[in-house]
N, CA and C of each residue as an Amber inpcrd file, in Angstrom:
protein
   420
   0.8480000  -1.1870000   0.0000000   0.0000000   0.0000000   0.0000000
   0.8880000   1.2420000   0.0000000   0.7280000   2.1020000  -0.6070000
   1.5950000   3.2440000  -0.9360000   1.2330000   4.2980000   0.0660000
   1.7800000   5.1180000   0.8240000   2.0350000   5.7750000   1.9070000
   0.9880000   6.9910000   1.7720000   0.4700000   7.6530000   3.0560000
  -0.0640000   8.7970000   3.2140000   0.7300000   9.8650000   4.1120000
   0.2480000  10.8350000   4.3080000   1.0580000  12.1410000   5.1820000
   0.2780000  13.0450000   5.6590000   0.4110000  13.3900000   6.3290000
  -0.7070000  14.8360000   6.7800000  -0.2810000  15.5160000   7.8320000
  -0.1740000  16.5280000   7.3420000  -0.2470000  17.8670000   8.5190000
  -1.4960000  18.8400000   8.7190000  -0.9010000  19.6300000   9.5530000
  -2.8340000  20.8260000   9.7790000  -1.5280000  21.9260000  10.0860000
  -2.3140000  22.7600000   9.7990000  -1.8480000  24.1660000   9.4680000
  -3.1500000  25.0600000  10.0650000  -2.7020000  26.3130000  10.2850000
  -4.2430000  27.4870000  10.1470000  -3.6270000  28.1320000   9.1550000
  -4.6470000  28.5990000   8.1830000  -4.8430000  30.1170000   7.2350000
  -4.4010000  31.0880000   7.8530000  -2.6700000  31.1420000   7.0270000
  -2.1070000  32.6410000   7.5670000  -3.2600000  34.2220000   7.1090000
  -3.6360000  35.2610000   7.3050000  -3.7660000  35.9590000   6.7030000
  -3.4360000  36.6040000   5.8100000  -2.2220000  36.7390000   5.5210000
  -1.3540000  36.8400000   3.8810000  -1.4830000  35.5860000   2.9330000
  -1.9870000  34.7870000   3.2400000  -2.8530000  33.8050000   2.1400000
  -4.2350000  34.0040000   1.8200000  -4.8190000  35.1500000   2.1570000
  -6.3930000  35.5270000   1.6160000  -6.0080000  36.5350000   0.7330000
  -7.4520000  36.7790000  -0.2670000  -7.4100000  37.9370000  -0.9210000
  -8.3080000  38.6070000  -0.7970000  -8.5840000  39.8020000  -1.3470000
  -9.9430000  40.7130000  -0.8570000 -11.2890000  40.5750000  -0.6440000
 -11.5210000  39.0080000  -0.8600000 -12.6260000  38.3930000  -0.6770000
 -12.7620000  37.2190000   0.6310000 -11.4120000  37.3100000   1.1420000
 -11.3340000  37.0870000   2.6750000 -11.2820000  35.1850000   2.5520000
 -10.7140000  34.9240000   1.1530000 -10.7940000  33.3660000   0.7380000
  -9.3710000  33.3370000   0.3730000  -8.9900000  31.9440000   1.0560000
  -7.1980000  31.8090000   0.3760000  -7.4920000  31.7830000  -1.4030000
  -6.4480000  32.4820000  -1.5240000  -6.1260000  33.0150000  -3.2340000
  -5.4600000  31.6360000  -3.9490000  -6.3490000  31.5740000  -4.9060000
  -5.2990000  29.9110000  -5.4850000  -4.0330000  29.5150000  -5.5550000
  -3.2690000  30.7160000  -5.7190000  -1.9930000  30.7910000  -5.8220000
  -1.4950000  29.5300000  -4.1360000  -2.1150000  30.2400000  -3.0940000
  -1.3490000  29.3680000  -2.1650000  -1.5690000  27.8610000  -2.2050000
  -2.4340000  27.5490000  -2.8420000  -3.1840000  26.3300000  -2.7880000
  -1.5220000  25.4080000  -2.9440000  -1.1590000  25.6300000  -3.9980000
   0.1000000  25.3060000  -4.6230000   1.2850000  25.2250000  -3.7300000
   1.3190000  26.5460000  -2.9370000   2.9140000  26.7500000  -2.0530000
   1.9040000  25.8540000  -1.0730000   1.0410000  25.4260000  -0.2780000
   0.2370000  25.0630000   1.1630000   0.8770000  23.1340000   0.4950000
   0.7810000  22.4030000  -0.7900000   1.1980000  21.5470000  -1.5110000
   2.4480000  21.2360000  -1.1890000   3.1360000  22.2100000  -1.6160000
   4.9930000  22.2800000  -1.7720000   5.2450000  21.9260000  -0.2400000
   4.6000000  22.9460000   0.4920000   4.4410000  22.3470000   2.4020000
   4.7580000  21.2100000   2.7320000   3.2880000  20.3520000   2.4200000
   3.2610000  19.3330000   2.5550000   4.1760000  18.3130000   1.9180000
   4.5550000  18.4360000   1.2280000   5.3680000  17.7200000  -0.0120000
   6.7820000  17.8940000   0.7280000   7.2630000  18.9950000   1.0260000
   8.4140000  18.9870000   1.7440000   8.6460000  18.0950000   3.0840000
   7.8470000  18.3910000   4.1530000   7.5740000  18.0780000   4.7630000
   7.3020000  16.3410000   4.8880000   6.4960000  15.7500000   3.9050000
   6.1210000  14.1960000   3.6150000   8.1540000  13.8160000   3.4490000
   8.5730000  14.3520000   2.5570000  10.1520000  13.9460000   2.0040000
  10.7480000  14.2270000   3.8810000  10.9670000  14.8280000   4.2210000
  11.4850000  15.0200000   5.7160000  11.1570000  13.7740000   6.7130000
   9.9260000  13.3080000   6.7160000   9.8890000  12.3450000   7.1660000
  10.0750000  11.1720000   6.9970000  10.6500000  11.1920000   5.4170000
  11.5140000   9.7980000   4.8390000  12.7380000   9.8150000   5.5590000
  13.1410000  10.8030000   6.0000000  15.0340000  11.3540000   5.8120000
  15.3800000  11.9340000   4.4150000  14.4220000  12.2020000   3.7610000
  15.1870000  12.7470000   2.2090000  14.5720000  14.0980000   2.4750000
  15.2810000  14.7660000   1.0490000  14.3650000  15.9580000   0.6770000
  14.2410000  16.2480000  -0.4950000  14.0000000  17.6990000  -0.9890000
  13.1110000  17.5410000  -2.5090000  14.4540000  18.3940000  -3.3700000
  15.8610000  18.1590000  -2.3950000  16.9500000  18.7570000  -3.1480000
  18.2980000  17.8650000  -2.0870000  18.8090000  16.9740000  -2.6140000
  19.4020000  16.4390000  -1.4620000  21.0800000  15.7730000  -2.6080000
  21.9140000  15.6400000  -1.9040000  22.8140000  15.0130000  -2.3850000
  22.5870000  13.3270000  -2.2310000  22.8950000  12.5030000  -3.3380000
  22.3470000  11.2290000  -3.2940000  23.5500000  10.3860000  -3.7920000
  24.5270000   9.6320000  -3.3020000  25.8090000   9.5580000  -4.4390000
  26.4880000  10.2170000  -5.0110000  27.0030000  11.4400000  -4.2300000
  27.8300000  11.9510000  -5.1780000  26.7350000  12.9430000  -6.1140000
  25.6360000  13.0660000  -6.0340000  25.1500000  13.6920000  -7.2480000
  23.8520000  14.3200000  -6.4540000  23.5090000  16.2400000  -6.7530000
  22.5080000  16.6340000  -6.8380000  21.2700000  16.2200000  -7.1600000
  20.3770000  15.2480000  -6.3640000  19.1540000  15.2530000  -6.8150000
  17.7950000  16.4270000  -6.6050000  16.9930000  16.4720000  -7.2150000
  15.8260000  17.6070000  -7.2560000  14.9360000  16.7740000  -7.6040000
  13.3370000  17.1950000  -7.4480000  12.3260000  16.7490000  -8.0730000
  11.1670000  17.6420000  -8.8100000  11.5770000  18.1980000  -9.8010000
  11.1280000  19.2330000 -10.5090000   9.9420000  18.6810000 -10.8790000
   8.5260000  19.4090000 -10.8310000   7.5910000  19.0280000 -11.0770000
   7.1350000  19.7140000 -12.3010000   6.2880000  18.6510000 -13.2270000
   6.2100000  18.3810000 -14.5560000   4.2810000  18.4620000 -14.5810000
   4.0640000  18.4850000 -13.7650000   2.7270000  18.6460000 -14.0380000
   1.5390000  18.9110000 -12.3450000   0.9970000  19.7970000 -12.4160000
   0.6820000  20.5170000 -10.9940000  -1.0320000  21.1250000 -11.3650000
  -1.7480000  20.1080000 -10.5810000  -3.4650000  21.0180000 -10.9210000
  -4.1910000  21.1770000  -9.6460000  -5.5470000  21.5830000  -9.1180000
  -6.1120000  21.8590000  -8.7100000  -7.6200000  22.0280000  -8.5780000
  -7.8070000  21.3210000  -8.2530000  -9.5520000  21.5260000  -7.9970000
 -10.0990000  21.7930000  -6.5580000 -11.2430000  22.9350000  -6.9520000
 -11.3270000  23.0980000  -5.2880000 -13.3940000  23.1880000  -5.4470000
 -13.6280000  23.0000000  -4.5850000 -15.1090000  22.5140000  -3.9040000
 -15.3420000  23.4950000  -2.6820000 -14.5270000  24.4780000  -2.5660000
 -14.9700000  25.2600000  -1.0790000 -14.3110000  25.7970000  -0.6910000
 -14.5510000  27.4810000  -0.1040000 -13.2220000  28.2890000   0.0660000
 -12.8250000  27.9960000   1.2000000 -11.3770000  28.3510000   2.0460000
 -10.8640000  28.6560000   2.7980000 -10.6210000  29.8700000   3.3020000
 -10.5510000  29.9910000   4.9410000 -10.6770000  31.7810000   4.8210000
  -9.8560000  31.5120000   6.2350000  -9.6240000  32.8660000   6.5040000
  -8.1950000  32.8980000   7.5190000  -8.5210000  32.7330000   8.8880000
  -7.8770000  31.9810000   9.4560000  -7.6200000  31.2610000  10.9810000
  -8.6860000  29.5590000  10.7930000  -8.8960000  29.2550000   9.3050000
  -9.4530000  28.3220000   9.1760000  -8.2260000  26.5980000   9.1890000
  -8.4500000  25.7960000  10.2190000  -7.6510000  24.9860000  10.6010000
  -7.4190000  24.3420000   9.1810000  -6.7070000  23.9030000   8.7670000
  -6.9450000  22.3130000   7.5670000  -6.0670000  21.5740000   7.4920000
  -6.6540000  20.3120000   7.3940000  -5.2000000  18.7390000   7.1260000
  -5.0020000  19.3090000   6.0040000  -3.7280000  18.9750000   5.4150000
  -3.1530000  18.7450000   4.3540000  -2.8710000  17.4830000   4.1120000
  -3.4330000  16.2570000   3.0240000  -3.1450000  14.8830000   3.2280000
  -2.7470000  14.4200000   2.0690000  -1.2280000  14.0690000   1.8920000
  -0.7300000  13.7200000   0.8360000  -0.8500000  11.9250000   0.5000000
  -1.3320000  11.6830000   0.0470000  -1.6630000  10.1810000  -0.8860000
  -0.3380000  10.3770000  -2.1810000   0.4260000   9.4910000  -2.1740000
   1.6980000   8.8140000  -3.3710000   0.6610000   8.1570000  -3.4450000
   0.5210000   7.9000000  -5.4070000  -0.4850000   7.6340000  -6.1570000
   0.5510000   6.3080000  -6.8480000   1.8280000   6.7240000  -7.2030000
   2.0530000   6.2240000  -8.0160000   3.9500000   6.6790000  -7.8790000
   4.6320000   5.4530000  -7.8330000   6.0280000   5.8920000  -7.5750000
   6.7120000   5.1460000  -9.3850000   6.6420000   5.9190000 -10.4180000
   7.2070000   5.1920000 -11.5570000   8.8210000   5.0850000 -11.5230000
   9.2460000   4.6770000 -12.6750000  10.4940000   4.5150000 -12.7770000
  11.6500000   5.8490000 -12.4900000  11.0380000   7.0910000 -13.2750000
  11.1080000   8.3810000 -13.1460000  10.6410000   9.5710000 -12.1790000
   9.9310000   8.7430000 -12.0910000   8.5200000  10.1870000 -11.5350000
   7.7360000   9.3700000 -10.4170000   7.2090000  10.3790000  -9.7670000
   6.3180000  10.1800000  -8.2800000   4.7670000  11.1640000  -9.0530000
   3.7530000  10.6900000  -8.5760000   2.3880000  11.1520000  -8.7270000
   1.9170000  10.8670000  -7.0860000   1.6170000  12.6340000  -6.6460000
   0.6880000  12.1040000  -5.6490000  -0.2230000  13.0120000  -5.6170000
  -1.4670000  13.4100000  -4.5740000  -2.7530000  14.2350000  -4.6090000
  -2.7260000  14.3330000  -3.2210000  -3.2340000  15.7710000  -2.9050000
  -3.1100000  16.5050000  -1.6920000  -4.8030000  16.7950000  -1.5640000
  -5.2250000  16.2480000  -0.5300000  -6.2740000  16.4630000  -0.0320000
  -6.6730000  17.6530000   1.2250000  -7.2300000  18.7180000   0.8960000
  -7.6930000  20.2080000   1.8360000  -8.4490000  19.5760000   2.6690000
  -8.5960000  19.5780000   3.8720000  -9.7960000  18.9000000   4.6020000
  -9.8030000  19.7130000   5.9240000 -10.8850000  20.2850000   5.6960000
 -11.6680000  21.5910000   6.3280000 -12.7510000  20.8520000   7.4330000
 -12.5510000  20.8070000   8.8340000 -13.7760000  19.8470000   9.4200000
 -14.5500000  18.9840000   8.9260000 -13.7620000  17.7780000   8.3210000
 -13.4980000  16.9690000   7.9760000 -14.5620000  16.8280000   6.2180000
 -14.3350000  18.0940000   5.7600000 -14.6890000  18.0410000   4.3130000
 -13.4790000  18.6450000   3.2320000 -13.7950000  17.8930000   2.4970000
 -12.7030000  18.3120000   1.4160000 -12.9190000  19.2630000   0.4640000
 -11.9320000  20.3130000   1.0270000 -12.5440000  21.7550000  -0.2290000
 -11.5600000  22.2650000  -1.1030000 -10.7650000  20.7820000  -1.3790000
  -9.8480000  21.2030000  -2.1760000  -8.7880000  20.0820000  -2.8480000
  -8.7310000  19.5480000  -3.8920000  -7.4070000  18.3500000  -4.5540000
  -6.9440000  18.8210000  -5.2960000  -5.1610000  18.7270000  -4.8670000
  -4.6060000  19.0530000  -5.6580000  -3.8650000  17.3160000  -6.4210000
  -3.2150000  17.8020000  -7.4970000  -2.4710000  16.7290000  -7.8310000
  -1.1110000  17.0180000  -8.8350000  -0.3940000  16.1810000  -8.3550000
   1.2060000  16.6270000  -8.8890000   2.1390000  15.7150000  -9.3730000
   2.8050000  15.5550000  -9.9780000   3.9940000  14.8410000 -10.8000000
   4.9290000  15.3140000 -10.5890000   6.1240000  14.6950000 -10.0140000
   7.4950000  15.2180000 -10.4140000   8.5740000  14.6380000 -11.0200000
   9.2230000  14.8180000 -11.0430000  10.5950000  13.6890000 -11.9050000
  11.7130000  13.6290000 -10.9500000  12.3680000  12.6210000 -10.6560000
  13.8120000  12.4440000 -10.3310000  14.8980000  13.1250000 -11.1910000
  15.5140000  14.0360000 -10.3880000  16.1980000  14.7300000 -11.9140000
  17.7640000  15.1800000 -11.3410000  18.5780000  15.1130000 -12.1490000
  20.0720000  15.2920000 -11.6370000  20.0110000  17.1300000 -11.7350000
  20.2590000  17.7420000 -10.9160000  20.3370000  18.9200000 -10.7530000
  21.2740000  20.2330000 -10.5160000  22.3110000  19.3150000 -10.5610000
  23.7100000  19.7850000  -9.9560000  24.9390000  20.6670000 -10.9220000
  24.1280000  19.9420000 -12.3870000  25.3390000  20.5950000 -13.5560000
  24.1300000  21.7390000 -14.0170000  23.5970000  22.4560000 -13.6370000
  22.9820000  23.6630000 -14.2060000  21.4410000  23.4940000 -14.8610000
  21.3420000  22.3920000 -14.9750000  20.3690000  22.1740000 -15.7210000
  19.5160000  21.2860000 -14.5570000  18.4310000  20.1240000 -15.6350000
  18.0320000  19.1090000 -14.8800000  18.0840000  17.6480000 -16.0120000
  17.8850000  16.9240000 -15.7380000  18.7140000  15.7470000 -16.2320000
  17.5270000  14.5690000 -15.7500000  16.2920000  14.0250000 -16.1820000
  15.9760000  13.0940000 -15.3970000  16.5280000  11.4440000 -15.6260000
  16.8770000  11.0850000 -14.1350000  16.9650000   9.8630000 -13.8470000
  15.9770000   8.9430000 -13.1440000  16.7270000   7.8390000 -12.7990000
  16.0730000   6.5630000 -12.2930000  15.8100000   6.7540000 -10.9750000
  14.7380000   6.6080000 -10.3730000  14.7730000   7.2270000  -8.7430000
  15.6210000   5.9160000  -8.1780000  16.5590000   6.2720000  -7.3860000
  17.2460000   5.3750000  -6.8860000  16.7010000   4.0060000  -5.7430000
  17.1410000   2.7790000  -6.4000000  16.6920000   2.0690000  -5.1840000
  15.8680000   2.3100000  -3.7610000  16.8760000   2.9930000  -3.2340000
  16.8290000   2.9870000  -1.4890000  15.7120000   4.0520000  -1.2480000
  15.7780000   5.3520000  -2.0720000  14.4170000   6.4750000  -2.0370000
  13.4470000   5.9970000  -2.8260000  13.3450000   4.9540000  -3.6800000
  12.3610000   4.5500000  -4.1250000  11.3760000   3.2800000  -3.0040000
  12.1110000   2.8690000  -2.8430000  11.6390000   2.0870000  -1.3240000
  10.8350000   2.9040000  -0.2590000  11.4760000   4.1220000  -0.0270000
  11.0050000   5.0410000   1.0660000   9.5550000   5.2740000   0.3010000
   9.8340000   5.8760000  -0.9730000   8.2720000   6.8320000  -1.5050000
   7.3790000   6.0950000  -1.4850000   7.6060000   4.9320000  -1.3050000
   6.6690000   3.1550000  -1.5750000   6.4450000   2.8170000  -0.4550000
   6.5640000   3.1060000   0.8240000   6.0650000   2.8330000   1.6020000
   6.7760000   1.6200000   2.5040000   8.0700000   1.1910000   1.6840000
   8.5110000  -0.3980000   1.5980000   9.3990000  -0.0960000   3.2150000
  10.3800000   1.1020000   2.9770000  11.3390000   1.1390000   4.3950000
  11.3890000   2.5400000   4.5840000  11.5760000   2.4850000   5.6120000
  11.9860000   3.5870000   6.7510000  12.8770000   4.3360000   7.0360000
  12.8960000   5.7920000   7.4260000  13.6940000   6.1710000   7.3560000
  14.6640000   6.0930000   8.0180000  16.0300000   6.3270000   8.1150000
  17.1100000   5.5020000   8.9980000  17.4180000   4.0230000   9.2430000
């Protein structure tokens, strides 16, 4: 079974807009949060040295659907579901959950990618972090 994550946060007030509803834009960075955060509790992160070599996980595809606003000092899980750990790439979906309704999925792709010579380069997610994103072992 492929792994879940979740944190809770409150609605900073510099995440609303004049309509007193978080602005889509954060929907995305509140994601990256979680996403950071999920990698932290592997022992990895989403920019880490891996062998000798810069890894990153540049994301290749990033959407959003939302069902219900958010507005400021409003509590919410953030609940990351790995959908899918491919050869290249990780797919997972971030679930908003507002007293215990969901007013918001996001969903994201990224790539394993060598990052270190200027560019990005995708590779093979390595063994041992591919294990972690899978749910298979632990961190340390």
């Amino acid at each position: 079974m492929l792994p879940t994550f979740s944190i809770t946060r409150r609605v900073l007030f510099s995440e609303t807009d004049l309509a007193g509803v978080v602005h889509f834009a954060q929907y995305f960075r509140m994601m990256e949060e979680v996403e950071h955060a999920f990698f932290r509790s592997l022992g990895l992160s989403v920019s880490m040295e891996h062998e000798g070599v810069l890894l990153g996980w540049p994301r290749v595809a990033c959407s959003c659907d939302f069902s219900g606003p958010l507005r400021f000092e409003d509590e919410v899980e953030l609940k990351l579901n790995v959908r899918r750990v491919g050869g290249k790439s990780l797919q997972y979906e971030v679930d908003f959950i507002r007293e215990g309704q969901n007013t918001a999925r996001g969903k994201l792709t990224s790539v394993c990618a060598i990052t270190g010579d200027g560019g990005f380069r995708a590779v093979a997610i390595p063994d041992e972090i591919r294990r972690r994103l899978s749910g298979e072992e632990s961190a340390g």
